[in-house]
N, C-alpha and C positions, 0 to 999 in steps of 0.2 A: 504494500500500500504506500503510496507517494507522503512525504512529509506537507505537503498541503493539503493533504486530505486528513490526515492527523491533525493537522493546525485546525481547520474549519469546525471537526469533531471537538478539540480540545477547547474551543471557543465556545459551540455550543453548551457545552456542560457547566461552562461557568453561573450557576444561580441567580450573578446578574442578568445575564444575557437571556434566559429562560425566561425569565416575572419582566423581563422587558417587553419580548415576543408574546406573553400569552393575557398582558395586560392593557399591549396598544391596539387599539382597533383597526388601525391600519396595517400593523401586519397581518391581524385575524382578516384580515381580506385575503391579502395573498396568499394565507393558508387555503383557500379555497378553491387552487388549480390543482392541489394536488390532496384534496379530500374532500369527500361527497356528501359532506353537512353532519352537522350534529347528531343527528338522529336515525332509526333504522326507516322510517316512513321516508325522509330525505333520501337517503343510499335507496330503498326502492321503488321510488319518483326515479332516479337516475339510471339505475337497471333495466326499469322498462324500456326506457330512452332507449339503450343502447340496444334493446331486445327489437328494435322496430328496424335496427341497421343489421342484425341478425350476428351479435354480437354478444357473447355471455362475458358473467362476471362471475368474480368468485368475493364473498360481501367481508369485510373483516370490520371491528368492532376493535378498534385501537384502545390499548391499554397494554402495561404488561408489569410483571414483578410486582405481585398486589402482597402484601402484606398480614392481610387474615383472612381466616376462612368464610366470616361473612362474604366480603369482597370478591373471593372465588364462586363463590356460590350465587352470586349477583351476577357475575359474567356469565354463566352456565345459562343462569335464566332469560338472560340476555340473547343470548346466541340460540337459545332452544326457539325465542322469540321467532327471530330471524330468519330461522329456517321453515317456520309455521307460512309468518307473513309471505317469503319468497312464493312456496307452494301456493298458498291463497292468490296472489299475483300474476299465477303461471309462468313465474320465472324458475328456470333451474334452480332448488334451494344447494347451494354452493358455499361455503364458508374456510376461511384461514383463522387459525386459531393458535396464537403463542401460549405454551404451558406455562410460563409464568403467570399470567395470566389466570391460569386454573389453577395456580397452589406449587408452584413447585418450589419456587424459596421459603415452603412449609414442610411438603413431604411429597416423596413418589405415592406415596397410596392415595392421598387427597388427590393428585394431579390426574390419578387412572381413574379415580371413582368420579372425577367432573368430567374428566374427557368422556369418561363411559355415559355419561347421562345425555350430553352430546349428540355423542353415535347414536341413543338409541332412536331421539328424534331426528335423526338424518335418516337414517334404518326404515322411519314408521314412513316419514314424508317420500322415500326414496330421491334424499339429498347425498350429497357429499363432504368431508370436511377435509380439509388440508391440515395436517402438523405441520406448520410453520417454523425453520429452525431461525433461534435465536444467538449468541454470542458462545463462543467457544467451550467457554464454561459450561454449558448444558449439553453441548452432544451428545455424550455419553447417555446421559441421563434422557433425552429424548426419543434416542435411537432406541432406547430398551423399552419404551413407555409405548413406541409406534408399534413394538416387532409384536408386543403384547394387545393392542388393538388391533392388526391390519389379522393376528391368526384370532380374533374372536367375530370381525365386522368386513373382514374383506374388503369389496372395493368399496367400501362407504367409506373410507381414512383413506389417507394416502400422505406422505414426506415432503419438505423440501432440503435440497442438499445444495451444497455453495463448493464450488469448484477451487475456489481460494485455499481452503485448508488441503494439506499435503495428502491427508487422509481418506480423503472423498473418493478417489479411486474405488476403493476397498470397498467403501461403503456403496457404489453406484452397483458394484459384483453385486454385492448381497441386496437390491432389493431388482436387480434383475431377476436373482435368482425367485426370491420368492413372489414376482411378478407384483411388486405393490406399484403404483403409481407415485413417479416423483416429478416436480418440478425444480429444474436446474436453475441455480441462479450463479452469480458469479460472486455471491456475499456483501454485504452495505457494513457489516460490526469493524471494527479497529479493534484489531488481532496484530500477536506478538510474531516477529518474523520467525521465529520456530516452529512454528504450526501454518503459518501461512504463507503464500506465493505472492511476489510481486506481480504487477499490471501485464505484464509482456506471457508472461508464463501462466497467468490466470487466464487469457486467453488462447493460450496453449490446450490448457486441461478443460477448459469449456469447450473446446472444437473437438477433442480425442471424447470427453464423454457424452458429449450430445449425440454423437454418431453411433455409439456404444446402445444408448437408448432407445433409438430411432428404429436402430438395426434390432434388437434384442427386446427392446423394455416395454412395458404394456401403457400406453397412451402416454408415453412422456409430453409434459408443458416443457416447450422451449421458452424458458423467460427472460426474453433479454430484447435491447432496443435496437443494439451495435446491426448497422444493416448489411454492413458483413459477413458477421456470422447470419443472421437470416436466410442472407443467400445463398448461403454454403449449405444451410439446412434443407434449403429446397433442393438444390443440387443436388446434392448428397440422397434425400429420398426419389428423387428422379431416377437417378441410376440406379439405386438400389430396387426398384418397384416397391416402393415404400407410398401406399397411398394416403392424400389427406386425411381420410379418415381416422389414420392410426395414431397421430398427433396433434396438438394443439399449438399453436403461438401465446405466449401469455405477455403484456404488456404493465405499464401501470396508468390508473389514472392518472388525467393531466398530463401526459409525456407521449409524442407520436403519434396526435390521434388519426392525422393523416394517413398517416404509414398503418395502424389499427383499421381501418376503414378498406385502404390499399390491399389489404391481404385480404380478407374477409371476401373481397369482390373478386379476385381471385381463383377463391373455394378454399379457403383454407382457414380453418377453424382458428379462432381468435378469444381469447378471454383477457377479462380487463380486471385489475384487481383494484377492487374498488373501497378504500377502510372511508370508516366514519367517527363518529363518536367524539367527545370532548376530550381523549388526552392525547391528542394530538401533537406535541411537541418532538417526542424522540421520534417519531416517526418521519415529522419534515426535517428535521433537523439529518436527519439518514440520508434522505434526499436530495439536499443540497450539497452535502457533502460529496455524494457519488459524481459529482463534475465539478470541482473549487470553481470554475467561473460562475458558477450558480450564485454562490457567494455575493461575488462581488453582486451581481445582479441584485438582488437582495438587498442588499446594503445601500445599494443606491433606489431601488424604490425605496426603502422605507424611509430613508433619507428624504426623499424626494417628495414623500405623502405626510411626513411630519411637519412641513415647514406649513 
């Protein structure tokens, strides 16, 4: 990871800089290109939207490392919401979900027993949820919490795995093997160069395991913007007679909707991941940092809407 992207990271987490961002009105604007309102009725206003371009999402409820078990159990009923309302919508009920969020800086058992109430309204609706992976520190601890959902819910769960840690390899093996569903990402957390790969080589191991999954994996989400590798994705299933059907594109709100829309018309399956919800900070703050010119941008609207 580049030392300005550690800067930008390092900046955000200053306590100043946070009650700056989540107390000026005018940045809570520009939080709004890249999150889909406060609320689960706003994200399903916005779903529909995008269901009319023939375009799915998968809905997340921003939040994460909650503290007690009320709190977990708040997001549970949250998200059981979500996946109700989707179905009631006729939108695909699809959801990303951080175990932190469900209790894990509590206990693995609390995390399995929220995740499991989860699945089962995913199960009932004939939804989906995503394990969402978070900072390095929980791999482990995720990886065992999925392998124990995906043998009880099958393809109701499914992973995401970040090509950045040196590990991922391994880990792409084993959920080929047990055919779960992953979605590759190339990682947003600020990780210790011991476990993690620079820019250059993180697009290295994003191109050998995308192919790996394409070829091998059951409905891999390609999630990434770089239209490079996009291309390479289509290529690459081209020759392989890898047909659309077998994979998705996954994007994020607010970023490429163009290029989102481009593929889609194409025939080629597209999903938008779409989070809501009020604690939205480390979430943009991820986001900004994944390009430091983002930054400066930033800094100069809010600059610019302060005066």
């Amino acid at each position: 990871m580049s030392l300005s992207r550690k800067a930008v990271l390092g900046v955000a987490d200053i306590p100043q800089v946070r009650k700056m961002f989540e107390t000026n009105s005018k940045a809570r604007e520009m939080v709004g290109r890249f999150v889909a309102g406060d609320t689960a009725e706003e994200a399903i206003a916005v779903a529909l939207g995008f269901k009319q371009q023939g375009i799915n999402v998968t809905l997340d409820l921003l939040g994460e490392n909650v503290n007690s078990e009320e709190a977990a159990s708040m997001a549970v009923v949250s998200y059981a919401d979500v996946l109700r309302q989707a179905a009631a919508a006729e939108i695909e009920p699809n959801v990303s979900v951080k175990l932190t969020m469900l209790g894990m800086d509590l206990s693995d058992e609390l995390t399995r027993a929220n995740l499991n109430r989860i699945l089962d309204v995913a199960r009932e609706v004939n939804g989906f949820v995503r394990v969402d992976m978070e900072g390095s520190d929980y791999t482990d601890r995720t990886l065992a919490i999925f392998r124990d959902a995906h043998d009880e819910y099958g393809d109701h769960v499914g992973i995401v795995l970040q090509t950045m840690l040196y590990r991922t390899g391994e880990d792409v093996l084993e959920m080929i093997e047990r055919q779960a569903r992953v979605r590759l990402v190339k990682g947003a957390y600020s990780e210790p160069e011991t476990l993690a790969m620079g820019s250059k080589e993180n697009d290295a191991a994003y191109r050998q395991l995308m192919r790996m999954l394409l070829k091998k994996g059951k409905y891999p989400a390609i999630a990434t913007h770089d239209p490079t590798l996009i291309d390479e994705a289509i290529d690459y299933a081209r020759k392989n007679q890898i047909t659309p059907d077998r994979f998705e594109f996954q994007m994020l709100y607010g970023v490429r909707q163009n290029e989102q829309e481009r593929l889609r018309s194409k025939g080629y399956n597209m999903r938008v991941y779409t989070p809501f919800g009020k604690d939205w900070y480390p979430y943009y703050s991820r986001r900004i940092a994944e390009r430091p010119a983002n930054a400066f941008f930033v800094a100069r609207q809010f600059l610019d809407r302060s005066k």
